[in-house]
C-alpha positions in Angstrom: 49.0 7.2 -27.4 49.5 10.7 -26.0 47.9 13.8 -27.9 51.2 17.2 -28.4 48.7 18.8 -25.3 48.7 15.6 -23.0 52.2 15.2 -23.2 53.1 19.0 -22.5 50.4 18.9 -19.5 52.7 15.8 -18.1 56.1 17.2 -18.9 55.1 20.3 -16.8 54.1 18.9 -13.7 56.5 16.3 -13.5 59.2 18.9 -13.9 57.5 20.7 -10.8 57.7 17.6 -9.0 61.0 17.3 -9.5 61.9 20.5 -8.8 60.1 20.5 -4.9 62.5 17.2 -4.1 65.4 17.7 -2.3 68.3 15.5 -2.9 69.8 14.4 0.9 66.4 14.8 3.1 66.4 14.0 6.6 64.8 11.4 8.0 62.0 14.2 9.6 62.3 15.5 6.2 61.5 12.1 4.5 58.1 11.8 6.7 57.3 15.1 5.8 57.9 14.9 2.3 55.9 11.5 2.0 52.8 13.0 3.1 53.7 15.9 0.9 53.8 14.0 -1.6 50.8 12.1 -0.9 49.1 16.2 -1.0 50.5 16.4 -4.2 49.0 13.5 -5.6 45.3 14.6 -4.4 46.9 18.3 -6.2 48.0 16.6 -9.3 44.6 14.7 -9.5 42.5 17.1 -8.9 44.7 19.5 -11.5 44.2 16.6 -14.0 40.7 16.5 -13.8 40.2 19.7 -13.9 42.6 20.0 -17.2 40.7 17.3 -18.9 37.5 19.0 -18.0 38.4 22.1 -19.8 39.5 20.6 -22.6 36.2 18.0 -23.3 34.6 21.6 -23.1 36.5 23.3 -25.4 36.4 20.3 -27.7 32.7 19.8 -27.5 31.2 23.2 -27.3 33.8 25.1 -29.6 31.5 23.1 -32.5 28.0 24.6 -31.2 26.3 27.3 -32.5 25.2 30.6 -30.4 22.3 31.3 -28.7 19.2 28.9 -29.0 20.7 27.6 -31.9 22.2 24.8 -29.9 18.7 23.5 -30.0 19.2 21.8 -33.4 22.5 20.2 -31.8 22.5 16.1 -31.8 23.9 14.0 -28.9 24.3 10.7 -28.9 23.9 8.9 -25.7 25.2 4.9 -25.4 24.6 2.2 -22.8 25.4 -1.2 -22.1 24.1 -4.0 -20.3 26.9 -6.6 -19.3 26.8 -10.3 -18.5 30.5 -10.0 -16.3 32.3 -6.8 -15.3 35.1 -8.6 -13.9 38.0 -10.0 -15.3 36.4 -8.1 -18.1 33.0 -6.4 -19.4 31.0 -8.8 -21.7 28.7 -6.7 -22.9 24.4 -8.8 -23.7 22.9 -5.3 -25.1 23.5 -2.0 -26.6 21.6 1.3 -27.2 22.1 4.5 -28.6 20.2 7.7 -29.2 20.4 10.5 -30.9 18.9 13.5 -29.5 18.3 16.8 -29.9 16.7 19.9 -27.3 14.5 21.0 -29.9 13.1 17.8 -31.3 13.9 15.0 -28.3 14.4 11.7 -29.4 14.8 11.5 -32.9 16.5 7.9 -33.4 17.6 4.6 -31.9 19.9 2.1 -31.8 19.3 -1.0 -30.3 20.8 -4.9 -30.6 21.3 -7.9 -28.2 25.2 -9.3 -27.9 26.2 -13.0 -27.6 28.3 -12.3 -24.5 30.6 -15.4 -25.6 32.2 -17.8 -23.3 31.8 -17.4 -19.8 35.0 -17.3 -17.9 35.7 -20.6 -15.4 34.6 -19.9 -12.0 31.9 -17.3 -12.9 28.9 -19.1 -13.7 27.3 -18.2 -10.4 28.2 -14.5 -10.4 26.7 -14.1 -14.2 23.8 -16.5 -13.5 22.8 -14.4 -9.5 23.1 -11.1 -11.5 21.2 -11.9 -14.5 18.3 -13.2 -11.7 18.4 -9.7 -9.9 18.7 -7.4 -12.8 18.6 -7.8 -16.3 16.6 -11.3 -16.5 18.6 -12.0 -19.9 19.6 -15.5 -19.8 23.9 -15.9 -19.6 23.8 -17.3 -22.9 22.4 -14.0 -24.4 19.3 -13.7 -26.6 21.4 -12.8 -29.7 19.9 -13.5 -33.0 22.1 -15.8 -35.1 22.5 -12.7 -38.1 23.4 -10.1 -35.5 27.2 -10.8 -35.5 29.5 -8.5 -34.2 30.7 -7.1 -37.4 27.7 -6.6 -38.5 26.7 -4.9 -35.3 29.9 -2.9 -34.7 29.7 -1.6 -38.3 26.2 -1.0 -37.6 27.0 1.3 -34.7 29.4 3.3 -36.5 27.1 4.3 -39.8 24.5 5.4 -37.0 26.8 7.3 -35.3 28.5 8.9 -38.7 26.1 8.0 -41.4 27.6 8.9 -44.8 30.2 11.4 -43.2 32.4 9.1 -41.6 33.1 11.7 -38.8 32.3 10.6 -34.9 30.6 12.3 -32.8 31.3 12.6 -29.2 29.4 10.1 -26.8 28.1 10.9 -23.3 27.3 8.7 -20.5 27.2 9.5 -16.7 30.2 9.5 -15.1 30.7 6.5 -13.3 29.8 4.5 -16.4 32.5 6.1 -18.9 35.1 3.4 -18.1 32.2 0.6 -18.8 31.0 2.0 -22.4 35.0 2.7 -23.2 35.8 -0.9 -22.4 32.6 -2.2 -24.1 32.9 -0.4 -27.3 37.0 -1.7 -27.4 35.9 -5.7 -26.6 33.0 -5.0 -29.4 35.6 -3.4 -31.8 38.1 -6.4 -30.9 35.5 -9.3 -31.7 34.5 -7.7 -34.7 38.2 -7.5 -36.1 37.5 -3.5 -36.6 39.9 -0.8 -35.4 38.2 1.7 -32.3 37.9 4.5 -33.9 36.6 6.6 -31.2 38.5 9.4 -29.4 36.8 9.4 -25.6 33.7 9.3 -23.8 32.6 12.3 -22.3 30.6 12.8 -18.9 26.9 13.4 -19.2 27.0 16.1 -16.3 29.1 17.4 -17.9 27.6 18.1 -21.1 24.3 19.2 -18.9 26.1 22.2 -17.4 27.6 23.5 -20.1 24.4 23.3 -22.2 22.6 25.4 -19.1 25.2 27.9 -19.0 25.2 28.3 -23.2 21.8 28.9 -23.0 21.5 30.9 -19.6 24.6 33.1 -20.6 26.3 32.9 -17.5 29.3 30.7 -16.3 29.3 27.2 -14.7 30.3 26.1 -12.0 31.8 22.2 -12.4 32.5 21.6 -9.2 29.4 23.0 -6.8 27.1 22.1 -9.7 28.0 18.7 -10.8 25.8 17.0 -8.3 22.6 18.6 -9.5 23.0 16.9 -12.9 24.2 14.1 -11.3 20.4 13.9 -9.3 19.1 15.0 -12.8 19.6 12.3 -14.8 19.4 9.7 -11.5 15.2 10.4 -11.4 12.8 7.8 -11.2 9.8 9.1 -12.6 10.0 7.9 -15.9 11.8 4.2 -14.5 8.2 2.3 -15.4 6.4 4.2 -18.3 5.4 2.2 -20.9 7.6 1.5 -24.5 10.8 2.9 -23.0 12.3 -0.6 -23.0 12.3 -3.4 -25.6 10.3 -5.9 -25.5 12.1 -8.8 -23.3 12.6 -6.3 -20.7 8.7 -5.0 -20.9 7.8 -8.4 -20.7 10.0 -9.4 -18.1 9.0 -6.4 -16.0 12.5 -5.3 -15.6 13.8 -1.8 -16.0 17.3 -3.0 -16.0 17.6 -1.9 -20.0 20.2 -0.6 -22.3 17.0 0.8 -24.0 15.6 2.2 -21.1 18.1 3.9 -19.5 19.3 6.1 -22.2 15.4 7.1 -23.2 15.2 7.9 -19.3 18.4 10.6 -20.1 16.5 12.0 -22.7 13.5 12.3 -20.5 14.8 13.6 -17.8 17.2 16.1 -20.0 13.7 17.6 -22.2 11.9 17.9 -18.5 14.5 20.3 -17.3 15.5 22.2 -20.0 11.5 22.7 -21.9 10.5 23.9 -18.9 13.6 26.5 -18.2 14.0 27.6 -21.6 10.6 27.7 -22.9 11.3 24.8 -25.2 7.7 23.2 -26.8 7.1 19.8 -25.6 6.5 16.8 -28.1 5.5 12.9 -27.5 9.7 12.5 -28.5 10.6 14.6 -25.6 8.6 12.9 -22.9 7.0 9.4 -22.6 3.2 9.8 -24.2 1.1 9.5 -21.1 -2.1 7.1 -22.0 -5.6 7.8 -20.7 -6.7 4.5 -18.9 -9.6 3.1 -18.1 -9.8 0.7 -15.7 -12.9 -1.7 -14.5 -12.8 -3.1 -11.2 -13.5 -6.9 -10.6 -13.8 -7.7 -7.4 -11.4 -11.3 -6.9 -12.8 -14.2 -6.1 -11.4 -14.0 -2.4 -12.7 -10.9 -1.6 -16.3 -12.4 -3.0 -15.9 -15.2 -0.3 -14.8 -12.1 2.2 -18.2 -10.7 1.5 -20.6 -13.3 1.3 -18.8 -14.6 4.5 -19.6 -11.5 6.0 -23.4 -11.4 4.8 -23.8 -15.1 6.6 -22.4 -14.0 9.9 -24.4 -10.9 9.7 -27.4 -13.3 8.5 -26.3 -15.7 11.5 -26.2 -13.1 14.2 -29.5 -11.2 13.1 -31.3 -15.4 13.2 -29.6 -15.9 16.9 -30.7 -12.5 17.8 -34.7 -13.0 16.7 -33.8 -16.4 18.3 -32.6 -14.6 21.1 -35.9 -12.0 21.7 -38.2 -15.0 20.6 -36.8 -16.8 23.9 -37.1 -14.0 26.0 -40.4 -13.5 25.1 -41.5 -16.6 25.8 -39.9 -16.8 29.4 -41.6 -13.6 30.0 -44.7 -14.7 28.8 -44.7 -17.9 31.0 -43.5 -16.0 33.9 -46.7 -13.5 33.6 -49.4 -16.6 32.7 -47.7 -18.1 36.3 -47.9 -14.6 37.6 -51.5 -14.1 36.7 -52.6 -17.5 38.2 -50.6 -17.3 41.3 -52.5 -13.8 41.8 -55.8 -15.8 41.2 -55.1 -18.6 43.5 -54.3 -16.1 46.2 -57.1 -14.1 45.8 -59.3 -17.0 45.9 -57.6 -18.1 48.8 -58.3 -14.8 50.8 -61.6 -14.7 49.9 -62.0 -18.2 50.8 -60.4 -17.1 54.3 -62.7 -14.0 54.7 -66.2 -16.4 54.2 -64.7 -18.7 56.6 -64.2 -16.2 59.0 -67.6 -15.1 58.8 -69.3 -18.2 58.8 -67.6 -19.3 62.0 -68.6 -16.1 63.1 -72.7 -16.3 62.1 -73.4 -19.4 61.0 -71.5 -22.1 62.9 -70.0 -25.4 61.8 -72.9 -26.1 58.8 -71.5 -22.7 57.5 -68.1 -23.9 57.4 -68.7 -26.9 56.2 -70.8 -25.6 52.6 -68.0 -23.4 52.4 -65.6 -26.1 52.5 -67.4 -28.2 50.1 -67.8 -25.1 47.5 -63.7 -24.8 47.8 -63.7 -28.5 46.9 -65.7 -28.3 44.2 -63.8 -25.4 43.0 -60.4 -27.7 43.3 -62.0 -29.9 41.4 -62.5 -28.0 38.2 -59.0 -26.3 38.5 -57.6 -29.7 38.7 -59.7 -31.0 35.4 -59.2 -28.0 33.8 -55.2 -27.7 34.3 -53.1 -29.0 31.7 -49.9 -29.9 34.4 -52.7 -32.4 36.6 -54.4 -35.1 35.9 -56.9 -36.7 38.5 -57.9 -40.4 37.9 -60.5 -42.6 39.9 -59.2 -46.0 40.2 -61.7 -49.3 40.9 -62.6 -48.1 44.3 -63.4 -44.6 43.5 -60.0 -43.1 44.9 -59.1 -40.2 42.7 -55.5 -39.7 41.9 -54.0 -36.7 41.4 -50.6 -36.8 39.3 -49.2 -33.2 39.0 -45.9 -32.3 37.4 -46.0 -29.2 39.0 -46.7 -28.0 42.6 -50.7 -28.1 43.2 -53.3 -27.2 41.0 -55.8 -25.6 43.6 -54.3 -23.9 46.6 -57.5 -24.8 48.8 -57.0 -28.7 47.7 -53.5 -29.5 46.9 -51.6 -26.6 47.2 -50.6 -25.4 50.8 -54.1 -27.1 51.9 -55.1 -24.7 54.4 -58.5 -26.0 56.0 -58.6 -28.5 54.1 -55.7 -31.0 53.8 -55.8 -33.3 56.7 -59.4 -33.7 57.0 -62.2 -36.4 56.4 -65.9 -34.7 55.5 -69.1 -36.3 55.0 -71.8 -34.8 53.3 -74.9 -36.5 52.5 -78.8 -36.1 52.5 -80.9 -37.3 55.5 -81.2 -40.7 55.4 -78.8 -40.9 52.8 -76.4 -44.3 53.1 -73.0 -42.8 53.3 -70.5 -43.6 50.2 -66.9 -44.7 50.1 -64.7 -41.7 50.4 -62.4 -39.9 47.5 -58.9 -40.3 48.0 -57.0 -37.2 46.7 -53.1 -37.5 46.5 -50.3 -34.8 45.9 -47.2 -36.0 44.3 -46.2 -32.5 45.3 -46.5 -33.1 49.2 -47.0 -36.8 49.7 -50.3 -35.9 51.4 -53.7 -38.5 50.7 -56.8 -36.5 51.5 -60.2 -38.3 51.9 -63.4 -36.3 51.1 -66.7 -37.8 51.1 -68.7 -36.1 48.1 -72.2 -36.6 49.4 -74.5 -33.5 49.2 -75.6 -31.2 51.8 -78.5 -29.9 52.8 -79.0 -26.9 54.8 -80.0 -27.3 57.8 -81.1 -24.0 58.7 -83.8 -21.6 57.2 -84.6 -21.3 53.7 -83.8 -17.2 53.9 -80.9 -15.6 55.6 -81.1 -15.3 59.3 -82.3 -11.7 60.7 -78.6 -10.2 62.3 -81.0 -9.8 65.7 -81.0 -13.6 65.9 -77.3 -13.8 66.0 -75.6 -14.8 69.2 -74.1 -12.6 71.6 -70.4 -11.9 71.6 -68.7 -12.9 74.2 -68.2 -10.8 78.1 -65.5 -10.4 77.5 -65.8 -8.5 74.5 -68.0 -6.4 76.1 -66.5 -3.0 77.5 
């Protein structure tokens, strides 16, 4: 049912239409006048829209107040959460709010729908959306006294109370078909006649209101897509008691409930702060000082006392490490040191050699070979890598594990190895030999350990009594 204006606005442009046809066209002419047409479609459209436009804001605003008194001017703001939108909108929840610029969000309305039957072949669709979205189960969460009469008539005393007048609703544009076709299906299940006029466009209402209160004109069509990012924010999508309860719980922001408080939020954080409006916990969500205590998880735990035993771990192979090194080093210089020794001793025994050959003769060489003896002997008892053993018939054995223990015995056996020497007392019976063997060198050594007496006189020679060097020595 047409309103008088409606059908006037009609009557005159399809008498325009009319008029801009031409009774025999061409066949060019036809081509040309179809994409004409088509032009004056877009024309007509657009001239519709616009129409309609001007008259939801004469309608709407012809009722408010001047000046800042529009502050104390109540909107109502619906949504709906549906179950189907095809073949038609089956509505689970509703909300409503009533606000106002001056005292935000001053009441609510707010009820779960038994969406009915669902349609054959749908199941999936309603059961994949309620999974991605809403989270409310296809059968609804309905309670068993909130029947639709009772929550259509419900609807309408908010919206009227006692006056029985209704108020314009607003929604965002692309959801003014939905709420028109919800409110019908709820009116028809109820067995109530609609008894609302339109829905209006939420942009809509936002421009207007900033050009009432800024005093200058409005721009619909440049402008339109500001409010539209307006009341599309995200800052207020996850603040706490914006929802009801299932959807809190569920952690879902998919909400009849929600979305129209995020309008109102988003509406009193533009216009408080552009038209020095004083903000109250109803015009934005009541942000809650939180403390929080950190507990470190029981993996992270594991993480760090992981962590403190391969630290432990390295620094124990590490000491382990040094200890080693130490040890080697240590060894190296206790080999080092007696290497030095034996080869000292070994030069000095050298040097006395020489210089008994050279003054004293054989007897010399010979107590010098039986002092490097003796000394062999004692390095031999004394070191801990040979061990020298007399077996029944007085032949010692050396077993070394190591190569020689005494460089003038077993070692490289320089003037002595290879040799046989008795020493023994005048008149004294000569004794079995010592056998001394090297494991080292597969080398047996006799030596005969009689004592020797010198031969020569009790005090040093005089140097006069030494021989002559030889002629040849002689320049």
């Amino acid at each position: 049912d047409l309103s008088a204006e409606d059908k006037e606005m009609y009557k005159t442009l399809a008498k325009e239409d009319w008029e801009n046809k031409n009774k025999n066209p061409s066949q060019n002419q036809i081509k040309h006048n179809s994409v004409v047409t088509i032009a004056n479609d877009n024309t007509d459209k657009f001239k519709v829209n616009e129409f309609k436009r001007k008259r939801e804001h004469d309608e709407v605003s012809s009722e408010w107040l001047p000046g800042r008194q529009v502050l104390d001017e109540k909107f109502y703001f619906p949504s709906f959460v549906c179950l189907l939108e095809e073949p038609e909108y089956q509505p689970l929840e509703i909300a409503v709010v009533e606000y106002s610029l001056r005292n935000g969000i001053e009441r609510t309305f707010h009820k779960h729908i038994n969406p009915g039957p669902i349609p054959q072949g749908y199941r999936f669709i309603a059961q994949q959306k309620s999974n991605l979205t809403h989270q409310i189960p296809v059968e609804g969460i309905a309670l068993p006294e909130d029947t639709y009469p009772k929550i259509y008539d419900g609807l309408m005393y908010f919206l009227s109370g006692n006056s029985g007048k209704i108020p314009p609703l607003f929604v965002r544009i692309s959801e003014c078909d939905k709420t028109d076709m919800c409110l019908k299906w709820l009116a028809k299940k109820a067995g109530r006649t609609y008894q609302l006029k339109r829905v209006y466009e939420l942009e809509s209402l936002i421009l207007d209101l900033d050009a009432h209160l800024s005093d200058r004109p409005k721009s619909i069509n440049s402008c339109k897509q500001n409010a539209t990012d307006l009341i599309s924010s995200t800052i207020f999508d996850w603040d706490a008691g914006t929802r009801c309860q299932w959807h809190e719980e569920k952690g879902s922001k998919t909400c009849a409930l929600g979305f129209v408080n995020r309008y109102c939020y988003c509406l009193s954080d533009y216009f408080c702060e552009n038209f020095d409006i004083p903000v109250t916990d109803q015009h934005l969500p009541l942000k809650k000082e939180v403390c929080y205590t950190l507990i470190p998880s029981i993996s992270s735990q594991k993480s760090k006392n992981n962590a403190q035993a391969v630290s432990n771990g390295r620094i124990e192979n590490l000491a382990n490490e040094v200890a080693s090194r130490m040890r080697v080093l240590s060894e190296n210089q206790e080999e080092r040191i007696i290497q030095e020794k034996q080869s000292s001793q070994l030069k000095s025994f050298e040097q006395q050699k020489r210089w008994a050959v050279s003054r004293g003769g054989k007897d010399h060489e010979t107590d010098l070979i039986t002092n490097e003896i003796n000394i062999s002997r004692e390095q031999c008892q004394n070191n801990s890598h040979t061990n020298v053993i007399e077996n029944k018939n007085g032949i010692a054995t050396s077993d070394s594990s190591k190569r020689g223990c005494g460089r003038g015995l077993l070692g490289r056996g320089r003037g002595v190895l290879g040799k046989t020497i008795e020493l023994r007392k005048p008149g004294e019976v000569p004794r079995q030999p010592i056998t001394v063997q090297s494991t080292s060198h597969n080398i047996q050594k006799q030596i005969n350990d009689t004592e020797n007496l010198y031969a020569g006189p009790i005090a040093a020679p005089h140097p006069s009594t030494a021989p002559l060097p030889p002629a040849s020595w002689v320049t």
